[in-house]
N, C-alpha and C positions, 0 to 999 in steps of 0.2 A: 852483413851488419858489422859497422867498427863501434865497437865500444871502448872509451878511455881507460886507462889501469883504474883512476880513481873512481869511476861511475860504475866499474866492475866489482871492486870490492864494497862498496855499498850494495849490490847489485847481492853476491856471496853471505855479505853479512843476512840480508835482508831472508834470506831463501832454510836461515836457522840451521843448514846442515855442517856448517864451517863455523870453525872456534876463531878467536881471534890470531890463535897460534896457528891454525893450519892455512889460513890465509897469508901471513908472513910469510909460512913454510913457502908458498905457492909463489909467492914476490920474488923469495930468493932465487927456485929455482927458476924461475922465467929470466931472470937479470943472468943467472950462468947460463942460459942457452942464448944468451941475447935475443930473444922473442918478444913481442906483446903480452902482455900478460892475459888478454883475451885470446890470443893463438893458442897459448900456452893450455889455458883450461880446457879448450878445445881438444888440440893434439893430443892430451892424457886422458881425455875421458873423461875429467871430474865430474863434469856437470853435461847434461846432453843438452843440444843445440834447442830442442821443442821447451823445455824448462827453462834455457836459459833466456830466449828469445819471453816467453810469458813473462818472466821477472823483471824486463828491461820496458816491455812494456806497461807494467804496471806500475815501475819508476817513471817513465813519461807519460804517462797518458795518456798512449796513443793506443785505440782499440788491435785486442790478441783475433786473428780469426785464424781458424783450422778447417783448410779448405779439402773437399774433396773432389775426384773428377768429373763426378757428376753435378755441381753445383757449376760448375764451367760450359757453356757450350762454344762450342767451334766457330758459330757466327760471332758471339760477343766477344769473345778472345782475339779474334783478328781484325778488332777497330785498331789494338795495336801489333805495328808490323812486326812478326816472329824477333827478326833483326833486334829491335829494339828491347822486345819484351825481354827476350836472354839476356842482352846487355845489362840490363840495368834492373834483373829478376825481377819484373813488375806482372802483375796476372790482372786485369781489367773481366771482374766474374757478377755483375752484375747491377743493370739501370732500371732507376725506380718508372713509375709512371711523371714525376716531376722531370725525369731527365738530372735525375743527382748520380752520379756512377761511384760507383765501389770499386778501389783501387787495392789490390795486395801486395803490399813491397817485402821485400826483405829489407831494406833499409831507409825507410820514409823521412831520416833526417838528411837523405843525400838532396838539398835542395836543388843543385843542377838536374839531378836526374826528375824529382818529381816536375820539375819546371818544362824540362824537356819531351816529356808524357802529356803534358797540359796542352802544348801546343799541339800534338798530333790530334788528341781526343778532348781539348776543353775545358776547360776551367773547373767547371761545377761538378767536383770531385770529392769524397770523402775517403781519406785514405787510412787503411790497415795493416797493421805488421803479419809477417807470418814466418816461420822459421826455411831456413835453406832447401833443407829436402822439400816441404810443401809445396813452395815455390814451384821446384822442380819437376814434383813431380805433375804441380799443375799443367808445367808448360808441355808436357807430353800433349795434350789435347790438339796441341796444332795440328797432330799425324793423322789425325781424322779416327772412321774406324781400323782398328787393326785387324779385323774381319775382314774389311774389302780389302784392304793389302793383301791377308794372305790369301784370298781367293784370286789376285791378280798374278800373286807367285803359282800358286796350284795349276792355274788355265793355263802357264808356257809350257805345262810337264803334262798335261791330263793329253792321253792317247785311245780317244773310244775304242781303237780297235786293239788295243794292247790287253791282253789276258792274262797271260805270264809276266809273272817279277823278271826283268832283264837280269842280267849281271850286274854285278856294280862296278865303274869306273873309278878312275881316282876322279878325275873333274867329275863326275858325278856327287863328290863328298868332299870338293874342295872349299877354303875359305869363302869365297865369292859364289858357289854354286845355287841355284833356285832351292836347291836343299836345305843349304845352309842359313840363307833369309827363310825359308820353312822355319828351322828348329828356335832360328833369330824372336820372327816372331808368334811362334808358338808361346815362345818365354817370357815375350811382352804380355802378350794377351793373358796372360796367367798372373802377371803378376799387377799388370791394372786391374783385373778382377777380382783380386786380393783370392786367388786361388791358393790352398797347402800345397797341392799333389797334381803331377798333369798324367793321366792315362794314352798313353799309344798305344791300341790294339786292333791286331789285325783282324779281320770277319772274311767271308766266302768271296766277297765282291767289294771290299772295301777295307780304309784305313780308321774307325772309330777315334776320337780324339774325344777325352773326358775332363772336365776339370773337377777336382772337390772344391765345394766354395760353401762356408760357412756348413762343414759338414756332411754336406749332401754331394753325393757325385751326378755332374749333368754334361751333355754331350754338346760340347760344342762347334764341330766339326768333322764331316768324314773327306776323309783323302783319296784320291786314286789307289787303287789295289797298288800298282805298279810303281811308286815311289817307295812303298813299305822298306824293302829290304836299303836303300840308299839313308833313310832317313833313320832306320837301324844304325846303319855300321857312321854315321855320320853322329852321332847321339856316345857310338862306344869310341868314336876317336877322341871325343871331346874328354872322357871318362878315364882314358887310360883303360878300356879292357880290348879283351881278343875277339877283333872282327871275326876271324873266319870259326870261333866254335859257337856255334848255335845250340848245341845239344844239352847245354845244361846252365844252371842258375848261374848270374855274375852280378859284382856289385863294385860301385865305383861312385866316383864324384866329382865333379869341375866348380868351377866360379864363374861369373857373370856378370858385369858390370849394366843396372839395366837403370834411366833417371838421375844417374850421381851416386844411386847406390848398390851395394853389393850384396850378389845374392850366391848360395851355396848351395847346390843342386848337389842331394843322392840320389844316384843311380840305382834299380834293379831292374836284368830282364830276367828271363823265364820264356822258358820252350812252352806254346803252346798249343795245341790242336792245327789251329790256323799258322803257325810261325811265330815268332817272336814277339812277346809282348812288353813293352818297358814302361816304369815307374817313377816320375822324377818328383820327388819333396821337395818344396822351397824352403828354405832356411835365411831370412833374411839377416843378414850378419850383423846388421846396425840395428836390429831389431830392441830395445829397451825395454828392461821389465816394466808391469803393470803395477801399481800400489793395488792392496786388497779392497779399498774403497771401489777402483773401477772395475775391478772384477764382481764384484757384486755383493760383498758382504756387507752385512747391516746386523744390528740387533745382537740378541745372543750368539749366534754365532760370531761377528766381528770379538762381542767382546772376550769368547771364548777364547778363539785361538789367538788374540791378541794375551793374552795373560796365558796363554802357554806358551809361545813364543818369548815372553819375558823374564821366564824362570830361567834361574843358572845351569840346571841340568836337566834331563830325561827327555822320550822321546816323543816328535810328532810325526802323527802319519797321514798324510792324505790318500786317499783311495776311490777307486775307478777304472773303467777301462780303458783301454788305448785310446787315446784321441779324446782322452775328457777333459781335457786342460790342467793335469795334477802338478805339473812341472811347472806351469806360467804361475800355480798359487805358491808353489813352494818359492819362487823368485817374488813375488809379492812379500810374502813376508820375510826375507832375507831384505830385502830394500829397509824394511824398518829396523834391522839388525845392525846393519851394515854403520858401523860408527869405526871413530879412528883408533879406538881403546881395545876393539877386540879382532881377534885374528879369525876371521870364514875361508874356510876351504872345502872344495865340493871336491866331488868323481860323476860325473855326466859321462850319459852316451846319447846325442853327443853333445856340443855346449851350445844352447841354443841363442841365450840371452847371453850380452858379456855385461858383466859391472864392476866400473873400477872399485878399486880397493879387496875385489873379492879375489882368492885363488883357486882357480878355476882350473880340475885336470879332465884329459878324456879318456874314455877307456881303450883300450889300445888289443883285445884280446889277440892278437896276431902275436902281439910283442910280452904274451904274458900278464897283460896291467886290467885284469877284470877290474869290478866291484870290489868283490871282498880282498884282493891286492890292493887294488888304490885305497881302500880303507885303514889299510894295515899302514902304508906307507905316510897317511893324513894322521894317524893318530902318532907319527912322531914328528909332526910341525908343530908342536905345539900349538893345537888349536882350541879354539873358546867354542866353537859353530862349525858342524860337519853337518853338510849337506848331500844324500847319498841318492842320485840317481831314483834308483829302485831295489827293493831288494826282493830278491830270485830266488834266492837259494839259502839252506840253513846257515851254512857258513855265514853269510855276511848278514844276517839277522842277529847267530850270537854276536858278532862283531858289534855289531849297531846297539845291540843290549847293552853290553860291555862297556861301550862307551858311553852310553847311559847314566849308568852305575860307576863310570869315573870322575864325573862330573865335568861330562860336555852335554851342550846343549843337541842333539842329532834331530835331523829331516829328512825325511823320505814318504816313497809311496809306496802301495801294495795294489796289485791288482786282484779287487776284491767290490764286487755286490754294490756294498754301501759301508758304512762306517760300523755296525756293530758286526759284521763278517770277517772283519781286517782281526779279531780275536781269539776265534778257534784257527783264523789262517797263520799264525806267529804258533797258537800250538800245534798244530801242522809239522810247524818246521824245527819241533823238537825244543820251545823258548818251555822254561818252567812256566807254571801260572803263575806264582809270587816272583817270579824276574818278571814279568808283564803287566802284573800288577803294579810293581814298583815301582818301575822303569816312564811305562806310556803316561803322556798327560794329557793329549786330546788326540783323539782320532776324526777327520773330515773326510765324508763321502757327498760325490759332488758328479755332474754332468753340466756338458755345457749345452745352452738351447740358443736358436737363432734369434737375432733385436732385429726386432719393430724398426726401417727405416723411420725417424721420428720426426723425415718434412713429408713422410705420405703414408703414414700410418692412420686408419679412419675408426671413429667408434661406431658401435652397434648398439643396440639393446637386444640381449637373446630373449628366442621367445619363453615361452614356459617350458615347452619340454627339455628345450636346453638346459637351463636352472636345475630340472632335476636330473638329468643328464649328470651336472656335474656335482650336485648335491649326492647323488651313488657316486659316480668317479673317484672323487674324492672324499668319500664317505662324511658326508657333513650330513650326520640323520636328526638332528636339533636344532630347536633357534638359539640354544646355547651355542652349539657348534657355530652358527653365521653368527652369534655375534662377537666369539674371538677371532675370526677372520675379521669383522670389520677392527676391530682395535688393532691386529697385527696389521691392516692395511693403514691403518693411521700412523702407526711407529716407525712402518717405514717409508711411509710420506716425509715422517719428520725427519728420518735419515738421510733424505735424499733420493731415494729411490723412486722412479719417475717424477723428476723433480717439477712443478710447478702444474703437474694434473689435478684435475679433481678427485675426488674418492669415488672408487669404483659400486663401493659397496654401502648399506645400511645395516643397522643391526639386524631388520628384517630379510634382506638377500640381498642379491646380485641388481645393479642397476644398469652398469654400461662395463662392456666389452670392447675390445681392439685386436683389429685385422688387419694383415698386408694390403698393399695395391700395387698389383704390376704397373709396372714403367719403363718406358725403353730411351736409351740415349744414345751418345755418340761411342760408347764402349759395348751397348749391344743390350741385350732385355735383364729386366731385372724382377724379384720377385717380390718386392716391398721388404727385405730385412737385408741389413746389415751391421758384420760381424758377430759375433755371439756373448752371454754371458752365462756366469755359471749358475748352477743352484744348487744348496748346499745342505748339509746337515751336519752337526757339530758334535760330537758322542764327549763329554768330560768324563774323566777318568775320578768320580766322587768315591767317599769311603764306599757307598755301598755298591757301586762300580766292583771296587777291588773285591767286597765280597763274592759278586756272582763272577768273578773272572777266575778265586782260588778254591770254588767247587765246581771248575767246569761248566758253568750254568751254557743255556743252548742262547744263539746269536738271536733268538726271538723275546728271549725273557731280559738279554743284553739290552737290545731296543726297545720295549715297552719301559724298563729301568729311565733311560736317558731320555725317553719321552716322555716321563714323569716327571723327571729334573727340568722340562723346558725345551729340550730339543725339538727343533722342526726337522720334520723328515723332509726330504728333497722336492719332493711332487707340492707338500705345502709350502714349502717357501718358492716354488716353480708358481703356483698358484695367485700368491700376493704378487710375486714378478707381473705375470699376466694384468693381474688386474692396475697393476699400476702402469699400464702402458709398454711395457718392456717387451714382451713376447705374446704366443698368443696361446690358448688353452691348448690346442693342437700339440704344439710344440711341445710342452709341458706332458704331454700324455705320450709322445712320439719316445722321446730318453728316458721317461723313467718306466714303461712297462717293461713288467717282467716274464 
């Protein structure tokens, strides 16, 4: 996409996050690097390519699409030649029954190029914008499945009669080895299936291969017993650890250039029963934070922690356990922080999301630079917004008080139950009650549940026993109870949340429900949901808050308190997700039992 300097800075203005001055600012510096001033915003990060791309089409008029891999099939994609599609980023994802085709460009005002598309596939085109990486990573589709590749790698190495792991060679673990296209596309398939974590483990007769995907971990291939140890020491060349010590835990990490973009793989193996087991995390490094909107806040709680977030000082905590999304919400609301008047400085382990203008350290515990170090060393940046990782330990809790109480705004999480358990665990760690009192202004406990693929997502109507299935489930024992569910199902219809459904509910009960549908495509089977969302609960820190916090009161009488003030516990706002088409009751009953 070339955009003009002047169609840019309208473009800037338009997007309300740039003053009139930091656009100058942004002129000047472009004219001293002698750049474009659209390279320019680019190269620094100001503005990400998916935002900026929207904003440019909503100055032209040319429809925004967000395509994914599965909305592409491998026969439609090659009416135009690879050759061409690359050239001139065009993705051809699909024709009507009139024979009208849908065209997605990265840059639809290149009239040579759409002209030259027309002639291969036809005139009767209606064309769309979509940002660079989309593009790109459309055009992976050409490669077909990445299943049958690595099963074509597997059969040059599979040896029925081999029993024993061989030795390992060097050309066994060299760049070009059937190994090395193994781990190649092990890392593709993981990362088109929008996989976190890939499992290598070894079993009695085989190599288990597992992906996490939206949470859940599922097998998606086994390998010959007899490659194991190659595709080990091939995995720790890449890592930087020591091939020949097997006996004890390592941890390590490489980069990955996979689509145009860059991904950051952590290492762990681990001695196990079987042999060697390794753990690789995806870390997409271009990865951009979410606004709190798509993550899934609505109602009270949006306007909760939006108004704690807005205060000059004291603390927020999000809470949950590993892998509940606590990190993506604390970058959610740094994205609305993030202005040019105040100074944000974090301590991540490790930095997941990058966003300009934020200062962003890692923790380094090798080199000394914990948590409560990096905290220490943040609180003499002069900073307005300290974002802290997580806090572990007493020390960087009083710290995180402290700075509370000096008047910075602090963010963090605790691993903790749900929101009114995050209370006795700060007194736990030795916090007075009147510093916690003081100090905290919201506390959110949250889990993430899987979304409803929403082009094959199907309603139902449950039967009766269902209904009351979840009328106990979810303890709804009155028609009072259904009918503030039907009103919280209306509010957040009006927020957006399952935008443009009908209402699930009446004041009477439950009407229609929504459930997955498998589907299989050219990336492999699918289970009807993709990606996840969160659900939340939102604890304010009210006067009468601080009074049950400075007699000790127990974390039951904490949450009956905030559920009198309005708070939805997690499973209810899980509940309205559900019935607004988002996920499914299943899911919803899967994260939050206890």
């Amino acid at each position: 996409m070339h955009i003009s300097d002047g169609t840019l800075e309208k473009l800037l203005a338009q997007s309300k996050r740039f003053s009139d001055e930091d656009i100058s600012a942004l002129k000047s510096e472009s004219s001293r690097a002698h750049k474009p001033l659209y390279q320019h915003v680019i190269d620094k990060k100001v503005i990400d390519d998916k935002t900026l791309t929207k904003l440019f089409a909503e100055y032209t008029g040319i429809p925004y699409i967000e395509l994914t891999q599965k909305d592409v099939s491998s026969e439609l994609l090659k009416k135009i030649p690879e050759r061409i599609a690359r050239q001139y980023n065009a993705v051809l994802f699909q024709v009507d029954s009139s024979g009208l085709m849908h065209l997605a460009m990265e840059d639809p005002d290149d009239v040579q190029a759409v002209d030259f598309i027309q002639k291969q596939i036809g005139s009767n085109t209606k064309t769309y914008i979509a940002s660079h990486a989309n593009i790109q990573a459309a055009l992976e589709n050409y490669r077909g499945s990445v299943d049958q590749e690595l099963s074509n790698v597997i059969d040059t190495q599979r040896e029925e009669a081999v029993k024993q792991e061989e030795a390992v060679k060097d050309e066994d673990v060299s760049e070009n080895s059937p190994i090395a296209q193994t781990i190649n596309l092990l890392l593709e398939y993981a990362i088109r299936s929008s996989a976190s974590d890939i499992h290598i483990e070894p079993r009695e007769g085989f190599v288990e291969v597992r992906y996490r995907i939206d949470g859940i971990l599922k097998e998606v291939n086994r390998l010959p017993r007899n490659v194991h140890a190659a595709l080990i020491s091939r995995i720790k060349i890449l890592s930087n650890l020591k091939i020949d010590e097997r006996r004890v835990p390592q941890d390590g990490r490489f980069k990955v250039n996979i689509s145009g973009k860059q991904y950051a793989l952590r290492v762990s193996t681990l001695p196990i029963a079987d042999g060697e087991k390794v753990v690789m995390r995806i870390l997409d490094e271009s990865n951009q934070a979410v606004s709190l909107e798509d993550l899934g806040y609505w109602g009270y709680a949006m306007d909760s922690i939006t108004d704690a977030i807005n205060q000059p000082h004291g603390m927020v905590l999000i809470t949950g356990p590993t892998g509940s999304g606590k990190s993506t919400s604390l970058f959610g609301a740094l994205i609305q922080l993030n202005k040019i008047d105040v100074n944000i400085s974090t301590i991540e382990d490790p930095v997941e999301y990058r966003i300009p203008g934020i200062n962003q350290t890692q923790t380094n515990d090798a080199a000394g630079l914990t948590f409560a170090g990096g905290l220490r060393a943040l609180l003499r940046q002069d900073p307005n917004i300290i974002m802290v990782g997580e806090i572990r330990d007493a020390e960087t809790a009083n710290l995180a008080v402290q700075a509370a109480l000096t008047g910075h705004l602090v963010l963090s999480t605790l691993h903790t139950n749900n929101a009114a358990t995050a209370l006795p665990r700060l007194l736990d760690m030795d916090i007075e009650p009147f510093l916690i009192a003081s100090t905290v202004r919201t506390i959110v406990g949250q889990r993430l549940v899987r979304r409803l693929d929403k082009k094959t997502r199907t309603t139902y109507h449950p039967s009766d026993e269902e209904k009351q299935a979840i009328t106990h489930l979810f303890n709804l024992q009155s028609d009072r109870d259904m009918s503030y569910i039907h009103e919280l199902e209306k509010r957040a219809a009006a927020a957006g949340i399952g935008k443009d459904l009908p209402l699930s509910t009446t004041p009477e009960g439950i009407t229609t429900l929504y459930k997955a549908v498998d589907y299989e495509d050219d990336i492999g089977k699918h289970d009807g949901f993709a990606g996840r969302i969160g659900i939340y609960e939102v604890l304010n820190n009210s006067p009468a808050m601080q009074k049950l916090i400075t007699v000790n009161a127990t974390s039951s009488q904490i949450q009956n308190q905030a559920i009198s003030e309005g708070m939805l516990t997690m499973q209810i706002d899980g509940l309205i997700k559900a019935l607004r088409g988002e996920t499914t009751i299943e899911e919803v009953l899967r994260v939050t039992k206890e």
